[in-house]
C-alpha positions as a Markdown table, in Angstrom:
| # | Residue | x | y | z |
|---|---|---|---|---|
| 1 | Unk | 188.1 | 99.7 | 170.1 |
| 2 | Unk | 184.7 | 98.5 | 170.1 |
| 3 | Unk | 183.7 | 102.0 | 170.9 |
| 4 | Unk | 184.3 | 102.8 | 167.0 |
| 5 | Unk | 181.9 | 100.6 | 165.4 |
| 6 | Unk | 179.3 | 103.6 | 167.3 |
| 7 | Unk | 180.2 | 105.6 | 163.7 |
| 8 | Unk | 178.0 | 103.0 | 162.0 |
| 9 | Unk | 174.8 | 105.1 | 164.1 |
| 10 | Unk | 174.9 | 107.5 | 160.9 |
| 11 | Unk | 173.5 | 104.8 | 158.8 |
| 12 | Unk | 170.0 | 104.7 | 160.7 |
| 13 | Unk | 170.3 | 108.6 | 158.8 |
| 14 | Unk | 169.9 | 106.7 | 155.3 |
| 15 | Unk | 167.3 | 105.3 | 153.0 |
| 16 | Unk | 166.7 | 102.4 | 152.8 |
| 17 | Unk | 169.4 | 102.1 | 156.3 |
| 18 | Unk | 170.3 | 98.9 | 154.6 |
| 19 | Unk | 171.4 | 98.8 | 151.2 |
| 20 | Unk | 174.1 | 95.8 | 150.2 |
| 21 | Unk | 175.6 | 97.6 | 147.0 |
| 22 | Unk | 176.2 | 101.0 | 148.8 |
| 23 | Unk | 179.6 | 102.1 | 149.8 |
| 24 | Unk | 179.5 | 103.5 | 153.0 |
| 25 | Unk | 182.8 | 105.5 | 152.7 |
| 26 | Unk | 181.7 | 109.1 | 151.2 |
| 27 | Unk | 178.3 | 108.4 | 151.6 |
| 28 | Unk | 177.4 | 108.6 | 155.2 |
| 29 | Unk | 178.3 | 112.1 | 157.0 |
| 30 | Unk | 180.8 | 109.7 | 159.8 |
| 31 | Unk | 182.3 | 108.0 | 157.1 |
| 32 | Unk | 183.3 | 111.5 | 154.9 |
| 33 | Unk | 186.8 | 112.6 | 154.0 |
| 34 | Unk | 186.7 | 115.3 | 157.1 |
| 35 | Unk | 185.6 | 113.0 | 159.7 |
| 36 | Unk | 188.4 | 110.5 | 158.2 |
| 37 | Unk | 190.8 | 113.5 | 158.6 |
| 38 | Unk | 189.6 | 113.9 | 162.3 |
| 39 | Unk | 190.4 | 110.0 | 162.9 |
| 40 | Unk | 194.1 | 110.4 | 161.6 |
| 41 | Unk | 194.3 | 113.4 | 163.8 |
| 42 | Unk | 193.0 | 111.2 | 166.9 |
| 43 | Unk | 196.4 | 109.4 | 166.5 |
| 44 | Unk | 198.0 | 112.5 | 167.6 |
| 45 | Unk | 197.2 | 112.1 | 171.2 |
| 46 | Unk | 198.2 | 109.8 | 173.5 |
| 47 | Unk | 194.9 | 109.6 | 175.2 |
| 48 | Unk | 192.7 | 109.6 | 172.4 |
| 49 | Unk | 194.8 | 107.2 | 169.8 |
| 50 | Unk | 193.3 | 103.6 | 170.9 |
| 51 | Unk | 189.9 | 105.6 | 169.5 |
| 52 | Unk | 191.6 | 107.2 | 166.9 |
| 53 | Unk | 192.7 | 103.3 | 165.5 |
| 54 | Unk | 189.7 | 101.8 | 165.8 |
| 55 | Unk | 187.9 | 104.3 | 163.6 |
| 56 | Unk | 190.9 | 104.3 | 161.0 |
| 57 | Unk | 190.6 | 100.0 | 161.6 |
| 58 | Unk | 186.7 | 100.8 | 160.8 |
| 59 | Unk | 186.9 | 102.9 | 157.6 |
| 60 | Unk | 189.8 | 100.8 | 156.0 |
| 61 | Unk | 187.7 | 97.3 | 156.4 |
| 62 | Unk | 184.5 | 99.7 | 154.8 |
| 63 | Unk | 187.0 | 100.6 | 151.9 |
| 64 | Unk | 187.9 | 97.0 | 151.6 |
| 65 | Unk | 184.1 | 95.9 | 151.5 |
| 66 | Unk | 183.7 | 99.0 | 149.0 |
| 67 | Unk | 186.3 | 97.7 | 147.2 |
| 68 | Unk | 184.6 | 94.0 | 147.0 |
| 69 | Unk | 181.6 | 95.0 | 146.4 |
| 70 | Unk | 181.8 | 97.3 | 144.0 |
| 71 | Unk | 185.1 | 97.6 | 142.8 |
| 72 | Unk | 185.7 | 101.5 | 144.0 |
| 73 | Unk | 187.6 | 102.8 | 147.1 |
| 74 | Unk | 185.5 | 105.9 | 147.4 |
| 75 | Unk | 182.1 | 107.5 | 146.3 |
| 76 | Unk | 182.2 | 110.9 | 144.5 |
């Protein structure tokens, strides 16, 4: 489950990589609406689901801290 804190890689693709009062959900090309789709999916098969749950564990606390931050679940 450690494995899926490796999606957080796509944020070395931003500018500044670092920016407190971004929400990472919708912003980052890992943390999109089709990756998130891909994640459920994972759940689907026995072999991949551990995976699948720690990504769906790692974009649900990236909501939450979306949420916190800035009071939205998702950027449009």
């Amino acid at each position: 489950m450690l494995a899926a804190l490796l999606i957080d890689l796509d944020h070395l693709l931003a500018e500044p990589i670092y920016d407190p009062g971004r929400c990472s959900i919708g912003f980052h090309p890992l943390h999109g609406m089709l990756p998130i789709a891909v994640y459920i999916a994972l759940l689907v098969f026995p072999r991949a689901r551990i995976i699948g749950l720690g990504l769906i564990i790692h974009i649900v606390l990236d909501a939450i801290d979306c949420r916190i931050t800035n009071g939205i679940w998702y950027v449009f």
